[in-house]
C-alpha positions, -999 to +999 in steps of 0.1 A: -183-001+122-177+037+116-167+044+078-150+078+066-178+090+043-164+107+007-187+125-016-184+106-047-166+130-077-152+123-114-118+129-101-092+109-115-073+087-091-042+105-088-062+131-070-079+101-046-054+080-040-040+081-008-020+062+022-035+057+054-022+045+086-040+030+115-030+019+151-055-011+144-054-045+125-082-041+098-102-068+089-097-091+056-137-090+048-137-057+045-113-057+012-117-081-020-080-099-017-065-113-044-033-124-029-024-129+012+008-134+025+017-142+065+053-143+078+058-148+118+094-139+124+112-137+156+090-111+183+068-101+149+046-106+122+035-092+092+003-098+072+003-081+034-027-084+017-028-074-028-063-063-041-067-048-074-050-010-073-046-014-039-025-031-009-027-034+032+004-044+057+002-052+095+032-049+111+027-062+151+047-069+177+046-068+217+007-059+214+014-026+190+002-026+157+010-003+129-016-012+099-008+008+062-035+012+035-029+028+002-065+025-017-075+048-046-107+056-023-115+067+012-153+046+008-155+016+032-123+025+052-129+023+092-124+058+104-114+039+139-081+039+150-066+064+117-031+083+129-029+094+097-041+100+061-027+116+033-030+121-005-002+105-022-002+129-056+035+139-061+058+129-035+053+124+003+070+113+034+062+105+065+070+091+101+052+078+130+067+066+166+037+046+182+031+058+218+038+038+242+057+009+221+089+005+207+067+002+172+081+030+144+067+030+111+081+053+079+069+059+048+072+074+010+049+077-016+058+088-053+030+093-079+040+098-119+014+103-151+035+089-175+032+091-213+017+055-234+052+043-242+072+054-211+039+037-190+047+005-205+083+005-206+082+013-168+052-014-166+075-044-184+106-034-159+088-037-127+069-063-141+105-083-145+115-067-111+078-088-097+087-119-113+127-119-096+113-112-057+087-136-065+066-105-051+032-102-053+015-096-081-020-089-099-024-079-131-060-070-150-070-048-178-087-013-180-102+005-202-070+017-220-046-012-214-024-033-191-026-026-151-008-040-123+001-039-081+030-052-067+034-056-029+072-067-026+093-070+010+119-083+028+121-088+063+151-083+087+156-092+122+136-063+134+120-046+104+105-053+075+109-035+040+079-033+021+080-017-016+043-015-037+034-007-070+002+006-090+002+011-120-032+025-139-032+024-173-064+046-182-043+076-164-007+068-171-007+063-134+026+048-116+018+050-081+054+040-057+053+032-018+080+022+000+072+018+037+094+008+072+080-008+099+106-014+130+114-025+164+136+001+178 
């Protein structure tokens, strides 16, 4: 399998972060998962997968697939089958129509560097926000405190709303995706 090779740096991961989409399913070994969810609904299904900092969705239907990765590293990624990839540091949108299929897939990513007490504020709301979708949720500890991804959604008749969350505390680091993937 073909990996995207990164030189390894001391860059923070607001700088690293990034989204990436692929026209592929990705496989589960290649990602340490700490929550899976699988919903088949009507002509789709979608697969989320949680992992510590970062989150996957598959989105298929009539033989398209529209795969999204947000991972605070390139390293270990399958350069196979990437439409796109882009850094999410401050705010970014974008849209893909797959070829071919009636398969559409929209995106936008917010990143924020909060202050200590405005970190956890925001921390303790979404973390309320988690526990009312019953969304997915893990939580662990860095260095400088509390740290969480979220991977929330809601699924319609042909489309399914996905919102995530990452939150790192040793950079103040609120990471937001919200994503579309749709029938048309």
């Amino acid at each position: 399998m073909t990996q995207i090779k990164t030189a390894h740096t001391n860059a923070s991961c607001l700088q690293t972060y990034q989204s990436v989409l692929y026209s592929r399913p990705l496989h589960p070994e290649l990602f340490s998962i700490v929550e899976h969810r699988n919903v088949n609904f009507g002509p789709y299904q979608f697969e989320s997968w949680l992992m510590e900092g970062r989150h996957m969705c598959r989105f298929e239907i009539s033989g398209a697939c529209a795969c999204e990765i947000v991972s605070e590293s390139s390293r270990g990624l399958p350069e196979t089958g990437v439409v796109e990839s882009l850094l999410c540091a401050g705010e970014r949108e974008f849209e893909y129509r797959f070829p071919r299929s009636k398969l559409n897939y929209m995106a936008s990513v917010q990143t924020e560097q909060l202050s200590q007490n405005l970190y956890l504020s925001t921390f303790e709301e979404l973390d309320d926000f988690a526990r009312e979708e019953q969304a997915m949720v893990h939580r662990w500890d860095d260095e400088i405190g509390p740290c969480m991804s979220i991977l929330a959604y809601q699924r319609l008749a042909k489309e399914v709303h996905v919102q995530a969350y990452h939150f790192i505390a040793r950079e103040g680091l609120v990471l937001r995706t919200q994503s579309l993937f749709e029938h048309l």
